[in-house]
C-alpha positions as a Markdown table, in Angstrom:
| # | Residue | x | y | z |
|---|---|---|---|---|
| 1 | Unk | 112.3 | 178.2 | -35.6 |
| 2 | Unk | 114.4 | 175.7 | -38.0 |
| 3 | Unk | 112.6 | 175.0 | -41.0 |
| 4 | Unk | 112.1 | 171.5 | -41.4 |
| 5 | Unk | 113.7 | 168.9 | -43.9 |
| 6 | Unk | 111.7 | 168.8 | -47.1 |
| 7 | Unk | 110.6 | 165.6 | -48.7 |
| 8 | Unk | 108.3 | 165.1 | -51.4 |
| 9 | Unk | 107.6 | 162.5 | -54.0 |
| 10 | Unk | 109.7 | 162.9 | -57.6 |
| 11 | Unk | 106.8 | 165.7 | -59.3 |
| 12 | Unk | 105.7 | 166.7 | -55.7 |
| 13 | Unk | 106.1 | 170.6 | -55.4 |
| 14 | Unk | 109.1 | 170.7 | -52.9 |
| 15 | Unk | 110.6 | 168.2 | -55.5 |
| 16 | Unk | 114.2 | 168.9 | -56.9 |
| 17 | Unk | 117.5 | 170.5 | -55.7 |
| 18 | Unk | 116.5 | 172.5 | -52.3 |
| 19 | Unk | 118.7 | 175.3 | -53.0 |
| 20 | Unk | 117.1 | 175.7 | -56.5 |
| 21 | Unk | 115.0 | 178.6 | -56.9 |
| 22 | Unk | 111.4 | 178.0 | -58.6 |
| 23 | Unk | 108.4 | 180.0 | -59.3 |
| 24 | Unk | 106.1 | 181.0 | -56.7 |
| 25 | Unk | 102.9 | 178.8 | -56.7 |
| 26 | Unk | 99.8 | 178.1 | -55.2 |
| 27 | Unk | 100.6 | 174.4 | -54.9 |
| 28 | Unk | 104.2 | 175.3 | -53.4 |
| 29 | Unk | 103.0 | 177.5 | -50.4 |
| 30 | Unk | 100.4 | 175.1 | -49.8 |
| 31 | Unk | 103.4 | 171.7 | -49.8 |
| 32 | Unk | 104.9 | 174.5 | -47.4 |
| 33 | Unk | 102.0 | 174.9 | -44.9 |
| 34 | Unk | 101.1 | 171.5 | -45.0 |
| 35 | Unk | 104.3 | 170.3 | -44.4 |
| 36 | Unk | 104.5 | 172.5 | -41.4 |
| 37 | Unk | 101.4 | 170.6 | -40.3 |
| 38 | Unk | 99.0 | 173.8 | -40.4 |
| 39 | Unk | 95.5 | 173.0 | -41.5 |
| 40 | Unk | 94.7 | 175.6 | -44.6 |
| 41 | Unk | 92.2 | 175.8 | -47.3 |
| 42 | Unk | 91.4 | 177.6 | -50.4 |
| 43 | Unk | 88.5 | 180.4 | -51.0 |
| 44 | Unk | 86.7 | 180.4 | -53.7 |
| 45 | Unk | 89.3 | 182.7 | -55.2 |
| 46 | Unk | 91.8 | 179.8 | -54.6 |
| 47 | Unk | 93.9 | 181.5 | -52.3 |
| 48 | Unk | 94.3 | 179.6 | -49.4 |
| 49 | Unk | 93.6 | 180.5 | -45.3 |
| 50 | Unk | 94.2 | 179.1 | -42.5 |
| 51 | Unk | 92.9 | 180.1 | -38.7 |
| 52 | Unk | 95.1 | 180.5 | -36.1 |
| 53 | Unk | 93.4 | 181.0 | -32.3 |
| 54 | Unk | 90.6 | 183.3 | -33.6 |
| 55 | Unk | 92.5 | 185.3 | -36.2 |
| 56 | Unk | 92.4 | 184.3 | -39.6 |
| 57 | Unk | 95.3 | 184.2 | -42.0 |
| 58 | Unk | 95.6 | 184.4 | -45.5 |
| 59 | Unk | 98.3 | 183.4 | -48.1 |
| 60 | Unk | 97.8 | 185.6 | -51.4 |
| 61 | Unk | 99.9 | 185.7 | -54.7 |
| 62 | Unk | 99.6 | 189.3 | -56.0 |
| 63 | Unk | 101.1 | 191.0 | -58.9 |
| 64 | Unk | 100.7 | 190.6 | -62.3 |
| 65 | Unk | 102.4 | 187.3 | -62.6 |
| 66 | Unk | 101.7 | 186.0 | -58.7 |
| 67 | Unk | 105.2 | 187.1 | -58.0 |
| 68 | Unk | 104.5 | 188.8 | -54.5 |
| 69 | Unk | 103.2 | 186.5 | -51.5 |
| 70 | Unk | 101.8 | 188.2 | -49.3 |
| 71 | Unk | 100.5 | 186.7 | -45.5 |
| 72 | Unk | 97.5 | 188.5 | -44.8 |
| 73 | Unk | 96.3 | 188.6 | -40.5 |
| 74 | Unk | 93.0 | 189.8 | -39.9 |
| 75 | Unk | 92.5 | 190.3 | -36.0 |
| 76 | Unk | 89.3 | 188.9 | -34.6 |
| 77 | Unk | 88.3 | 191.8 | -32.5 |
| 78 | Unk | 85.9 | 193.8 | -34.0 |
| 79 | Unk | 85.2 | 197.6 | -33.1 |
| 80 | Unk | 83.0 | 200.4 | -33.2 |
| 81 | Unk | 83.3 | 203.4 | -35.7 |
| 82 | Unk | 84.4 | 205.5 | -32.4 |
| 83 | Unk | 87.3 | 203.1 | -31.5 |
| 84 | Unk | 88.8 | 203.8 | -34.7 |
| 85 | Unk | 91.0 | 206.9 | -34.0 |
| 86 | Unk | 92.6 | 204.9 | -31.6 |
| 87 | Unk | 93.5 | 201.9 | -33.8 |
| 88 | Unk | 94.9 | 204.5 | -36.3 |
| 89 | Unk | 97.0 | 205.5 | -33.4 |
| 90 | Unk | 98.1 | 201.8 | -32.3 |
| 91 | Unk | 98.6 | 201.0 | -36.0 |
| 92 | Unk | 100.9 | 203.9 | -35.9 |
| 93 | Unk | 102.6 | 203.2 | -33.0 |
| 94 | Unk | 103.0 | 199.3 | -34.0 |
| 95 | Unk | 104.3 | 200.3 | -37.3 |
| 96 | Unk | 107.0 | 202.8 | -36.0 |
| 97 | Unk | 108.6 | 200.2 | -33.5 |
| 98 | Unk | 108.2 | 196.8 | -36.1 |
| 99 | Unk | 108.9 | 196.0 | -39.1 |
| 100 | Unk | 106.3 | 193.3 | -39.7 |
| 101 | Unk | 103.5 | 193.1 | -40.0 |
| 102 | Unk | 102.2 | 196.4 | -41.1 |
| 103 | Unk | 99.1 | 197.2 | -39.7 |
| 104 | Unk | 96.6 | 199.0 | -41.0 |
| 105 | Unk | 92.8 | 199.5 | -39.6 |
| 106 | Unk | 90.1 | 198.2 | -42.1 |
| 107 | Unk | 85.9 | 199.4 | -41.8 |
| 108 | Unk | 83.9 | 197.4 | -43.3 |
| 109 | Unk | 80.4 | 197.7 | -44.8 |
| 110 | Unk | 78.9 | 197.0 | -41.4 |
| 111 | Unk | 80.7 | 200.0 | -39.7 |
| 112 | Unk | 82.9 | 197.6 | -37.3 |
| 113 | Unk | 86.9 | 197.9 | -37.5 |
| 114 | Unk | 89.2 | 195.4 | -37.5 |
| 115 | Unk | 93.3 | 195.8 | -37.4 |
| 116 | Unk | 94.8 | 193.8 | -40.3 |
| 117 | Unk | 98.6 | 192.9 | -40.9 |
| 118 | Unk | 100.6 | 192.4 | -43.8 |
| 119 | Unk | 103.9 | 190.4 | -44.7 |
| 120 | Unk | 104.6 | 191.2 | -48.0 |
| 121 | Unk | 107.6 | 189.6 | -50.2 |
| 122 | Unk | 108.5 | 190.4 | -53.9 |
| 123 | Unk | 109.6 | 186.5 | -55.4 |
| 124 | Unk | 110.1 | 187.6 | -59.1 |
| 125 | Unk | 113.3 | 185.7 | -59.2 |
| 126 | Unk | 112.0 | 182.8 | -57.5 |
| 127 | Unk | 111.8 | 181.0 | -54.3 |
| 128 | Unk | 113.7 | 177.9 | -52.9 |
| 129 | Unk | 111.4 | 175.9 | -50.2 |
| 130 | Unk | 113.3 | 176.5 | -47.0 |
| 131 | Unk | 113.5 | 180.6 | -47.9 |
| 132 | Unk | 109.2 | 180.6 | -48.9 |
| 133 | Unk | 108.9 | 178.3 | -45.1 |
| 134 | Unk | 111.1 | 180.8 | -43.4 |
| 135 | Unk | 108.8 | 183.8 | -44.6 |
| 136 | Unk | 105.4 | 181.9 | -44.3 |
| 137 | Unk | 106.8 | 181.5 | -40.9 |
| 138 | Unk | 107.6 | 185.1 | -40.1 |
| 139 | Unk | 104.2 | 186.1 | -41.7 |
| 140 | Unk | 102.2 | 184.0 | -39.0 |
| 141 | Unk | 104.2 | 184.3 | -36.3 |
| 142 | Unk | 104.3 | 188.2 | -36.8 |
| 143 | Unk | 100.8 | 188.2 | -37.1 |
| 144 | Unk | 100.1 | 186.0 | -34.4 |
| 145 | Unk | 101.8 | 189.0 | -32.5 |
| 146 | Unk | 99.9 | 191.6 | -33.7 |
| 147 | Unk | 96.9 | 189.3 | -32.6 |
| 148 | Unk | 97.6 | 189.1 | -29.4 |
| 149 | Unk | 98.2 | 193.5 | -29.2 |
| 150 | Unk | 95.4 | 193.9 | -30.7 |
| 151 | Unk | 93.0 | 191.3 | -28.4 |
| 152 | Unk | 94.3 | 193.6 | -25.5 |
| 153 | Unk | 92.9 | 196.7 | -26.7 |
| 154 | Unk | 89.9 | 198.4 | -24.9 |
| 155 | Unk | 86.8 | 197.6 | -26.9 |
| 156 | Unk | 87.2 | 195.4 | -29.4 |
| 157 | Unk | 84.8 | 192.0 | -29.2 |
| 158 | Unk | 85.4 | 188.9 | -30.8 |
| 159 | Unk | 82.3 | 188.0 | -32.9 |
């Protein structure tokens, strides 16, 4: 998919020369998503998420200066304790034959499983608007993917 032309007002964040790389921020990934016309709010933590069919997605800054983004998918389907082997084994499989998302199999407190994927981008240097839309992009659409695997696994329930 193209990205799409960037405007913004004069201090707006996708403001100034598009091929001019600036920090990774909050406000920028969210002029991103919104100028994509995804609907996305922020936690409590800030950090914003957005739900796409019944799989949520989350936009994080990590590292000590919020200089990684990260694009966090977390499956709906939920499964039992027992299913678990197998997810290792599709999260294997999944991460042998793709390069994103990783997968990875999360328990929570409850017992239930979920597969997760991560898109995960080191912007120390900075980020112009079109390259931080290009991987937002390949973060949901990635995960989307995954989302759909993972729906047609045996067992899993959406809750």
């Amino acid at each position: 998919m193209a990205s799409p032309e960037f405007e913004d007002g004069p201090d707006g964040p996708l403001a100034g020369h598009p091929q001019a790389l600036r920090p990774l921020t909050g406000e920028l990934i969210a002029a991103v998503l919104v100028n994509r016309g995804y609907t996305v709010a922020a936690d409590g933590d800030g950090d914003l998420v957005g739900r796409w069919e019944d799989s949520l997605i989350w936009f994080f800054r990590r590292g000590a200066a919020g200089e990684l983004l990260q694009v966090r998918t977390v499956t709906a389907p939920r499964f039992g304790i027992e299913h678990v082997p197998a997810l290792y084994a599709f999260c294997n499989g999944w991460n042998h034959d793709r390069l994103w998302p990783k997968a990875f199999v999360h328990v929570a407190d409850d017992g239930l499983a979920q597969i997760c994927g991560e898109v995960t981008t080191d912007l120390e240097r900075g980020v112009t608007p079109h390259q931080l839309d290009q991987l937002i992009d390949c973060g949901i659409v990635t995960g989307c993917q995954l989302a759909t695997a993972v729906g047609a696994l045996p067992g899993g329930s959406v809750r």
